[in-house]
PLY file of the C-alpha trace (Angstrom):
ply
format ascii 1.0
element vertex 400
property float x
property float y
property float z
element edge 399
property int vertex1
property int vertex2
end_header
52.00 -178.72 -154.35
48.70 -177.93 -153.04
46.33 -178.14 -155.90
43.89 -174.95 -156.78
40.44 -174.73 -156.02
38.04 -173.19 -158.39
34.85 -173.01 -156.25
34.53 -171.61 -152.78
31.47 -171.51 -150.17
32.35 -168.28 -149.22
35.47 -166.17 -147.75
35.32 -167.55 -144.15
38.21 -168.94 -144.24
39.97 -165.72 -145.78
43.19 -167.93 -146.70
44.32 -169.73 -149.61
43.12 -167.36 -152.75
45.31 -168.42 -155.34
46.36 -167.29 -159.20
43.53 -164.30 -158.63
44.29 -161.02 -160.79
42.13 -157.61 -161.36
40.42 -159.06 -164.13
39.16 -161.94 -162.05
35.16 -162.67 -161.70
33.46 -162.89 -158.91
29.45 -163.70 -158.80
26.85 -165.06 -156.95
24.57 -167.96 -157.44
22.05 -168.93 -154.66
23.84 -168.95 -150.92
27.13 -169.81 -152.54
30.23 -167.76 -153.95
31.78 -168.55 -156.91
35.61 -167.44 -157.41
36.70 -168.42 -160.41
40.59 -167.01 -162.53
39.89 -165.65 -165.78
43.14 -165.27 -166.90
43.62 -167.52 -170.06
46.66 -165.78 -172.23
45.46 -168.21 -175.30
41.77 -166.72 -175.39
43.41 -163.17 -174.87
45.76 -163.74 -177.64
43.00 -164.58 -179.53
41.28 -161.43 -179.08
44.50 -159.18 -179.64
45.00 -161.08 -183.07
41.67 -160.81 -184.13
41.34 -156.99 -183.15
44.50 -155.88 -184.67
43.71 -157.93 -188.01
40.39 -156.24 -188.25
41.64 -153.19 -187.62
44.10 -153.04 -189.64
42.22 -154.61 -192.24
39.04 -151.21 -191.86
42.33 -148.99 -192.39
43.26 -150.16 -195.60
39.07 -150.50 -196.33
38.55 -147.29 -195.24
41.76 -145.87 -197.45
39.78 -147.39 -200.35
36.77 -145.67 -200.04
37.31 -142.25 -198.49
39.51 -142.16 -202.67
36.17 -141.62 -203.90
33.66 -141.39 -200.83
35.58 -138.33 -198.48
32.45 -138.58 -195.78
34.24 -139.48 -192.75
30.96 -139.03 -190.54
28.61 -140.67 -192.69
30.97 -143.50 -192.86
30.98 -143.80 -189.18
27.46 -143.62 -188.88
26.83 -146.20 -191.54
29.52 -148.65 -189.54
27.27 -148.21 -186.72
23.94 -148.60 -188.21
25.22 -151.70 -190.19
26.48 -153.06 -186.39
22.97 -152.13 -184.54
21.17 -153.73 -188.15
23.02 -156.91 -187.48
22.18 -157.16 -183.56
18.95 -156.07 -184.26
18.10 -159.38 -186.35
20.33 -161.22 -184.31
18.41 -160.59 -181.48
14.86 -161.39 -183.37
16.32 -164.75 -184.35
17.32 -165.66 -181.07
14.43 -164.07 -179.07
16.67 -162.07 -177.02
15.55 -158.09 -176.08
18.59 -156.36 -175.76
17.27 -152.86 -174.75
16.71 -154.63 -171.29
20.01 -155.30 -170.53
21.63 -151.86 -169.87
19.14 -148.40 -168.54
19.18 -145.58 -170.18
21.69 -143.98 -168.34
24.45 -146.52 -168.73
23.33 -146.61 -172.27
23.67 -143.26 -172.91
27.09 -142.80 -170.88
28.79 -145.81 -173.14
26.75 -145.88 -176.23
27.11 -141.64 -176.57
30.99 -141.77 -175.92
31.81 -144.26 -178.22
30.36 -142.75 -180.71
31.79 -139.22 -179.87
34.95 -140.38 -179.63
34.82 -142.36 -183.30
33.54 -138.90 -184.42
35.53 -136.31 -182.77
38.43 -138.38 -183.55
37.93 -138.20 -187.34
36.95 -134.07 -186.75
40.81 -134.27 -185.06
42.76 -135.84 -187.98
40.51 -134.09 -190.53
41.20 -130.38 -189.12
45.08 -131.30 -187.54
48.02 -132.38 -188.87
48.92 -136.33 -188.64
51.67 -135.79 -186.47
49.39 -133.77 -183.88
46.68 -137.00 -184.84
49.23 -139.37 -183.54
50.19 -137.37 -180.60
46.56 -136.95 -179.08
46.21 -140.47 -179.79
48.92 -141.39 -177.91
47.58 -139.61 -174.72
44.73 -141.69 -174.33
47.01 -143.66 -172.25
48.17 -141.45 -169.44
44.20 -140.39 -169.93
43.23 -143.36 -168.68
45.16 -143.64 -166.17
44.25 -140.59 -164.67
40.68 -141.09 -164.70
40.79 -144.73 -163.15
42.37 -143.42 -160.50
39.93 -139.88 -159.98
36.60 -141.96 -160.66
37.51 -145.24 -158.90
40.72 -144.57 -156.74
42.43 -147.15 -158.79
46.26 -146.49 -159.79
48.86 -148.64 -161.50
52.29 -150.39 -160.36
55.20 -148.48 -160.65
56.65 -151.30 -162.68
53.46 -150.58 -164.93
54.14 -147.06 -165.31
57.82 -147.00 -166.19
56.98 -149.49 -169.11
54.04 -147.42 -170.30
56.24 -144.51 -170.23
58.96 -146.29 -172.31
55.77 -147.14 -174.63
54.87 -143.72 -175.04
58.21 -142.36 -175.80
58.82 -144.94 -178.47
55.25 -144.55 -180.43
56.12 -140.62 -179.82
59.06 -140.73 -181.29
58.32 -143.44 -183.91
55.28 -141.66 -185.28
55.23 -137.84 -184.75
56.79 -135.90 -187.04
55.40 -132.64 -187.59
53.18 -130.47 -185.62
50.15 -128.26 -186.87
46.88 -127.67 -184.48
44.79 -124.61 -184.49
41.80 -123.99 -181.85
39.49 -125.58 -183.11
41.28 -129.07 -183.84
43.03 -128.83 -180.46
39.08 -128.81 -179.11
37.99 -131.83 -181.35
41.44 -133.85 -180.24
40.76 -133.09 -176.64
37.28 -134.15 -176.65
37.85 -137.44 -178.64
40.43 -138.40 -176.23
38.40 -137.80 -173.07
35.31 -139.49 -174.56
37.50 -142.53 -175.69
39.49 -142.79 -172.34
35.71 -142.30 -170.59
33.98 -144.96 -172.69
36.77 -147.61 -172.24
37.19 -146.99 -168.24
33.31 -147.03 -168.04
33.32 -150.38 -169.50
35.73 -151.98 -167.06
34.24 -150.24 -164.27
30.17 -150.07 -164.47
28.40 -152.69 -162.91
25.91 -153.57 -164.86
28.53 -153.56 -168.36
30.90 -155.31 -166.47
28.21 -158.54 -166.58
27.61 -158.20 -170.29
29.48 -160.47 -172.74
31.40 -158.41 -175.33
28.69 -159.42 -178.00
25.93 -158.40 -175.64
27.33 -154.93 -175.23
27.69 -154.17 -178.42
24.09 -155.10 -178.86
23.15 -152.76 -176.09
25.20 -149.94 -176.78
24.54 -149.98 -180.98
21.17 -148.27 -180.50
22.92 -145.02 -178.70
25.92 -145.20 -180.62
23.91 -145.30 -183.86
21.71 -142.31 -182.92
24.78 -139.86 -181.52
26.61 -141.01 -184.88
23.63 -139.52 -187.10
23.19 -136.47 -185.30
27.01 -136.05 -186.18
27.14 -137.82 -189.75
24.36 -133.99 -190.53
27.79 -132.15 -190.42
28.80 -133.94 -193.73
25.21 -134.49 -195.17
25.15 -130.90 -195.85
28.87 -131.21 -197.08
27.41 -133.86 -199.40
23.62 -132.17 -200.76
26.41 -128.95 -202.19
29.08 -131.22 -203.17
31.56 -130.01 -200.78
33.61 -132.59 -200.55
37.28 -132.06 -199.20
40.38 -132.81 -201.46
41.71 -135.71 -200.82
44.56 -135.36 -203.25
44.28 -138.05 -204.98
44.72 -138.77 -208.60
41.54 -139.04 -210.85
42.54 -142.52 -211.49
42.66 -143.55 -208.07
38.87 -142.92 -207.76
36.07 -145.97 -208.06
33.43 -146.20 -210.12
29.98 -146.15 -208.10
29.47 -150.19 -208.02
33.43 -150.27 -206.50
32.56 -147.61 -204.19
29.18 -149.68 -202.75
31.28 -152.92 -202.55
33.78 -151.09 -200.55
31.45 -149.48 -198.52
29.91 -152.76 -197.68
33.30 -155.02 -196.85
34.37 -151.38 -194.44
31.04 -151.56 -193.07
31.21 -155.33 -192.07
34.78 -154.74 -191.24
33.57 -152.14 -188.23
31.20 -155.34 -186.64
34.37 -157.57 -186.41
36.67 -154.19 -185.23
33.49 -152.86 -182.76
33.26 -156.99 -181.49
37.02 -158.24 -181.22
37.31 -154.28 -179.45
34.97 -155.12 -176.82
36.60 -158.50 -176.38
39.89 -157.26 -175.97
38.76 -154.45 -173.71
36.36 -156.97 -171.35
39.22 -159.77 -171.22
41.85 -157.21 -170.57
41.98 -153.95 -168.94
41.31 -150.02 -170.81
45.52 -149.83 -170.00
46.30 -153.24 -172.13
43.33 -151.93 -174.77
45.98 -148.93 -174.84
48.98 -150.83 -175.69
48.04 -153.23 -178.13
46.28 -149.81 -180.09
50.33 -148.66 -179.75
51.36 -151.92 -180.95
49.50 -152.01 -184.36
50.61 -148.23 -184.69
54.36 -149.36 -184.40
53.77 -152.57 -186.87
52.27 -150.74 -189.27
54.74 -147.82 -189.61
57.12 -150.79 -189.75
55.23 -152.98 -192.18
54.57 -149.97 -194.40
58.40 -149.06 -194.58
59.62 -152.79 -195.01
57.12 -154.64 -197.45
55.83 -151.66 -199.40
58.81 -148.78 -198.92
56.24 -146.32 -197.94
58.32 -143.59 -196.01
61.46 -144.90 -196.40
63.10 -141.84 -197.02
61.49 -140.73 -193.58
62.32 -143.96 -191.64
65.47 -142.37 -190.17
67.75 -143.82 -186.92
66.25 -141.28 -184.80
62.48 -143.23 -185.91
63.93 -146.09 -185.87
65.12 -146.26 -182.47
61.86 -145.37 -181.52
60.24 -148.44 -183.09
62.77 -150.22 -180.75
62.17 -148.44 -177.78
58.61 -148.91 -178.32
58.92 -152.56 -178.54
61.02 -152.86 -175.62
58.13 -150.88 -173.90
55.56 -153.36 -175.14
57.80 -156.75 -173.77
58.58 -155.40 -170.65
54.28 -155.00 -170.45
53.52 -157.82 -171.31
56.02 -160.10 -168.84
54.46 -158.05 -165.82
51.03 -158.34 -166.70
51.73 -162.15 -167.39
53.82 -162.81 -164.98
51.93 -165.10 -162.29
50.80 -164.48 -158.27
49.60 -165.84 -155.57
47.48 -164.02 -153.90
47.11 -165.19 -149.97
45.15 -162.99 -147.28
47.32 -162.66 -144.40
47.14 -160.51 -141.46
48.93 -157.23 -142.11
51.62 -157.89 -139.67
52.55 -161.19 -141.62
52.66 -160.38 -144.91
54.93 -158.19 -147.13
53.55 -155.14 -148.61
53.18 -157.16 -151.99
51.14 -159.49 -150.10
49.30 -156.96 -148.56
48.13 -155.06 -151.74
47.52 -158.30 -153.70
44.89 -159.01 -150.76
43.30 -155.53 -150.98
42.59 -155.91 -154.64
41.18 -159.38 -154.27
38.70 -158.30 -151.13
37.94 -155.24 -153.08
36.93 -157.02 -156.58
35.07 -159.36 -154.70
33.18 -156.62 -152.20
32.07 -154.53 -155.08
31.07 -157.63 -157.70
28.96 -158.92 -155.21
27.54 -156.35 -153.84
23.80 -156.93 -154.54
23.73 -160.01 -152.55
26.36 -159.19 -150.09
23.45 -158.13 -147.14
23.01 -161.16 -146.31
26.56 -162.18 -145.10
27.49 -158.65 -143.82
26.88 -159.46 -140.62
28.34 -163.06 -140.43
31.70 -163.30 -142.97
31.93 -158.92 -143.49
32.41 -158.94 -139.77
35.24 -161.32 -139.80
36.97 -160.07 -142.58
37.22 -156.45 -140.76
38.02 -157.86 -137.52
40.61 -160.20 -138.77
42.52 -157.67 -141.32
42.61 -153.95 -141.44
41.54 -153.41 -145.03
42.02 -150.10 -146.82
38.65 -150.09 -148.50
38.84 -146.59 -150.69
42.23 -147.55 -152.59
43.05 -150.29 -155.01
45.92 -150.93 -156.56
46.83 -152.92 -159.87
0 1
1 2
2 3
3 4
4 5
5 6
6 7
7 8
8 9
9 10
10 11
11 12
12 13
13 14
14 15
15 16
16 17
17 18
18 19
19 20
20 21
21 22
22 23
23 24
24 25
25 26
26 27
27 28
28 29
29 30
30 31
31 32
32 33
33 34
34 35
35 36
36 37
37 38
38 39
39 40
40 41
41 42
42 43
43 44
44 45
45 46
46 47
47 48
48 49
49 50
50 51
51 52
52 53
53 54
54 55
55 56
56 57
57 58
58 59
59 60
60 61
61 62
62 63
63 64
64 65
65 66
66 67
67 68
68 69
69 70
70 71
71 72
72 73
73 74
74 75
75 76
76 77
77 78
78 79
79 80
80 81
81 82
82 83
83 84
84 85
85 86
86 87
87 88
88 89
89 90
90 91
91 92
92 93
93 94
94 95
95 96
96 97
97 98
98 99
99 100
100 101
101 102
102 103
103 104
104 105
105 106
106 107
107 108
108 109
109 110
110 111
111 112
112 113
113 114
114 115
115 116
116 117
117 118
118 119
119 120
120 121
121 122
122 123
123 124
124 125
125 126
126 127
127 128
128 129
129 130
130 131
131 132
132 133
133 134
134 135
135 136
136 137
137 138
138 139
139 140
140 141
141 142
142 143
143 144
144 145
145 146
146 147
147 148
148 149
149 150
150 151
151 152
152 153
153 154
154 155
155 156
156 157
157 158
158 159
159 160
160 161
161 162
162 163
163 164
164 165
165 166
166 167
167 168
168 169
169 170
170 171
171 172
172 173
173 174
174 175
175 176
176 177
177 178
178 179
179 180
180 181
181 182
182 183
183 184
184 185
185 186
186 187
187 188
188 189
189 190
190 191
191 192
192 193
193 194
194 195
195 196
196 197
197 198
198 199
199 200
200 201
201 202
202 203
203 204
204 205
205 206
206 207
207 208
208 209
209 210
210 211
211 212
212 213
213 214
214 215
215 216
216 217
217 218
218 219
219 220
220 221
221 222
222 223
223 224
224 225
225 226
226 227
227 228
228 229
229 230
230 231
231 232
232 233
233 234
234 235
235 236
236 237
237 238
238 239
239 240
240 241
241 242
242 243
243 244
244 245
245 246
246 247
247 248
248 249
249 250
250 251
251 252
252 253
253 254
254 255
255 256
256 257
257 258
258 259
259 260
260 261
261 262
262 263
263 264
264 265
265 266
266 267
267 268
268 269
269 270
270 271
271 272
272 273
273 274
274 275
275 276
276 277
277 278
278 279
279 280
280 281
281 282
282 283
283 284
284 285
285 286
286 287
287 288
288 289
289 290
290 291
291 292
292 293
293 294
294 295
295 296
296 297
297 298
298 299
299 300
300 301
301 302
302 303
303 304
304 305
305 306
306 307
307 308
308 309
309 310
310 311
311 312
312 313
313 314
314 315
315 316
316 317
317 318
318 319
319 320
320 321
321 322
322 323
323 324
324 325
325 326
326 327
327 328
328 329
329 330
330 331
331 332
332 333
333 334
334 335
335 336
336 337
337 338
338 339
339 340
340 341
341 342
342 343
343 344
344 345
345 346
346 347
347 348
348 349
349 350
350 351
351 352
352 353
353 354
354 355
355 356
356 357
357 358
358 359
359 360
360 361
361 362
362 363
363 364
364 365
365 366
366 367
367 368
368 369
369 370
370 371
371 372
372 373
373 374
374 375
375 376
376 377
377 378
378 379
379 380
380 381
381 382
382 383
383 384
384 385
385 386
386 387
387 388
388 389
389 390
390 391
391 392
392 393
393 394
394 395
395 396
396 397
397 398
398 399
């Protein structure tokens, strides 16, 4: 068995590119190209346990304080000022200037949709009914998947798409019971799930986020984020100055007393740096689609969790739910064995090599023509030249 190389002088050769996926790096250093597999399933696991724990861990925070604290937008845009706070001094300790590392535009374009679509999210569930909640949540998927392939011509495996469609069916089934939307949540829902489906397929895709560490980028993007969330977290200000806050329906006994409710606040607050930092993790080691799923898969463990350790809608946990808890699951297996499932990638001629082959090549020449772009010139006319002569690439379309 021939054994792998990690480090390569160039693509001269154009042969022998093994174990290389979509998530693969590709950079520069000096006259010499680096190609180097990023897969690692361990770290990745890592990041999927860590992200669901925290996030399921700012639910139940968040549970605790909106008893006594119903500010949904000020709650957001304390989570981000406690996250740009902690970069912020991070950043002073270690002499590092993050405003340098993304412009404005970028920062703008990722730091403003994150936070709209934190914030337009919570307008959704606060002005629909769950079931609707769930349901626009649930299209962030096929969302996604749309706009990678109208912004960057980039579309998914059929194999993918059947098992995201079991997915979907299953968490749509599983979680969606009843239906109320009016206008104006229909408007909020819509706009949270295009600026969360935006903000996650800008991350994977823009150049100069793509080079940022997931700790980085949240440094970088915290500044926006905290300033859009402010200009939103006015909404419930005034709410706050006339005491209009809405009924929660819960018991006078359920509510805090003020030192509680700051101690809450607080462990939420730090809760939303691990959530914000696993997130971008996940999202950087991954892909926006696999983001997607593992957000369905701590939607169908807690609705199962809930029912099973602490009876909480058991009377509503029906065989038709049920089965779509199973379903779902199935959905979420058959995901994960083809994204795990191992290739070998070699560039072959198009006449000797199967269409597999063929569109396994295109997405290796086309991460490593756009990743290396700013230093490409210099071989365009030397290794560019043979790679077009030798194989008849189909530049615009990628497939994954």
């Amino acid at each position: 068995m021939k054994e792998k190389r990690k480090h390569y002088d160039g693509p001269n050769n154009a042969s022998d590119f093994t174990g290389l996926g979509y998530d693969d790096q590709v950079s520069s250093n000096g006259t010499k190209w680096r190609v180097s597999a990023s897969y690692d399933p361990y770290v990745k696991g890592l990041w999927m346990i860590g992200n669901v724990a925290s996030t399921v861990l700012i639910v139940l925070a968040n549970k605790a304080v909106m008893q006594s604290f119903n500010y949904p937008l000020i709650l957001t845009a304390l989570h981000q000022v406690t996250i740009w706070a902690i970069t912020s001094c991070w950043g002073y300790y270690t002499g590092q200037k993050f405003s340098s590392l993304l412009d404005v535009k970028d920062g703008l374009m990722l730091g403003g949709t994150n936070a709209a679509g934190i914030v337009f999210m919570n307008l959704s569930l606060a002005t629909n009914s769950v079931g609707a909640y769930q349901l626009l949540k649930i299209l962030n998927l096929p969302t996604i998947a749309v706009l990678q392939y109208v912004l960057y011509s980039v579309r998914l495996l059929q194999p993918v798409m059947q098992s995201l469609a079991v997915i979907i069916i299953g968490v749509t089934i599983a979680s969606v019971r009843e239906l109320s939307v009016d206008l104006k949540g229909l408007c909020f829902g819509t706009i949270g799930v295009l600026s969360v489906s935006l903000h996650q397929v800008w991350v994977q895709n823009r150049t100069k986020a793509k080079a940022l560490s997931s700790v980085h980028l949240m440094a970088a993007l915290a500044p926006y984020s905290t300033a859009c969330a402010l200009i939103a977290a006015g909404l419930d200000l005034g709410r706050m100055c006339s005491g209009g806050a809405t009924e929660t329906g819960n018991r006078d006994s359920d509510k805090m007393e003020n030192g509680h409710i700051v101690g809450a606040l607080f462990v939420s607050c730090m809760l939303a740096v691990c959530s914000n930092f696993t997130g971008f993790g996940l999202l950087k080691k991954t892909s926006a689609v696999t983001f997607q799923v593992v957000g369905h898969f701590k939607t169908i463990l807690t609705i199962t969790g809930a029912t099973v350790l602490f009876g909480q809608d058991a009377e509503n946990m029906d065989v038709f739910r049920m089965a779509g808890v199973v379903i779902a699951f199935i959905g979420i297996l058959i995901y994960g064995s083809i994204k795990n499932k191992p290739s070998k990638v070699s560039l072959l001629p198009m006449g000797q090599s199967t269409p597999t082959e063929r569109l396994q090549s295109i997405e290796f020449y086309l991460a490593w023509r756009v990743l290396t772009t700013a230093s490409c010139e210099k071989y365009e006319s030397k290794d560019m030249q043979q790679l077009h002569g030798k194989y008849r690439w189909r530049r615009n379309k990628a497939v994954l």
